[in-house]
C-alpha positions in Angstrom: 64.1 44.5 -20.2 64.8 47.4 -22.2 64.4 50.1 -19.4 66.4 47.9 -16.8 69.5 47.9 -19.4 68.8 51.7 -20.3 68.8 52.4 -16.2 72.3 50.3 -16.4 74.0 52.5 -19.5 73.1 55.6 -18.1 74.2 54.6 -14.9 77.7 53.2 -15.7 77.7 56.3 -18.1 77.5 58.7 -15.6 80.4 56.7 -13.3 82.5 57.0 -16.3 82.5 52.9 -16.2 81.6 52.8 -20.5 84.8 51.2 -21.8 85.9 53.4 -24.8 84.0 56.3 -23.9 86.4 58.6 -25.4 85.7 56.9 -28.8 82.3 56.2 -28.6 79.7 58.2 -27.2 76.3 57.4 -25.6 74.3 57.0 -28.9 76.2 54.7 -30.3 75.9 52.5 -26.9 72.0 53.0 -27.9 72.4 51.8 -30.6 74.7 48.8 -29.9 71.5 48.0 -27.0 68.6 48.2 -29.8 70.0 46.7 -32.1 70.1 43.1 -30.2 65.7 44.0 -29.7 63.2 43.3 -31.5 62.1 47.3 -30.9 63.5 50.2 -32.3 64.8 52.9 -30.3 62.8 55.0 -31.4 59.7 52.9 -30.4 61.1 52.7 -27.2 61.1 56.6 -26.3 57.3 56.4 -28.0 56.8 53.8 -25.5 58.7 55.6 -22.6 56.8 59.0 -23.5 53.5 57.4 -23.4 53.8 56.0 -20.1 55.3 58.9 -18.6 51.8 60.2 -19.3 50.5 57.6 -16.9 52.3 58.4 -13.1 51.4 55.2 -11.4 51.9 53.0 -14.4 55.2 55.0 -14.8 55.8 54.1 -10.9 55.0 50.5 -11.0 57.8 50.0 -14.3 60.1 51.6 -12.3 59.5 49.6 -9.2 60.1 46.5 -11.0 63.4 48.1 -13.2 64.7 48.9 -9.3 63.7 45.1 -8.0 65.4 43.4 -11.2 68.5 45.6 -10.5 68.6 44.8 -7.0 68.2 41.6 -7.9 71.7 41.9 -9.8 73.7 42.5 -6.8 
């Protein structure tokens, strides 16, 4: 759930569609996303370095993250 909503931020972040973005900047959208898991942000980059270590299980999370969010549409 985590990475489809951190695909999402970054994404709308790099459109410029982050309402306030003058005020408030990318962290603090992090941190407004964490807080509502029951994960840390910082276990989630653990998380997200460890399976970058591991290509196809790497490919298969992002498979799915591009499936949920085309599921969106």
């Amino acid at each position: 759930d985590a990475l489809v909503e951190v695909h999402l931020l970054e994404s709308a972040s790099k459109l410029n569609l982050l309402v306030g973005m003058d005020s408030l900047n990318l962290k603090d959208y992090y941190h407004a996303l964490f807080a509502t898991k029951s994960y840390s942000l910082a276990e989630f980059r653990e998380s997200f370095t460890f399976y970058s270590q591991e290509p196809k299980t790497m490919e298969a999370l992002l498979d799915s993250v591009l499936t949920r969010i085309q599921m969106m549409e």
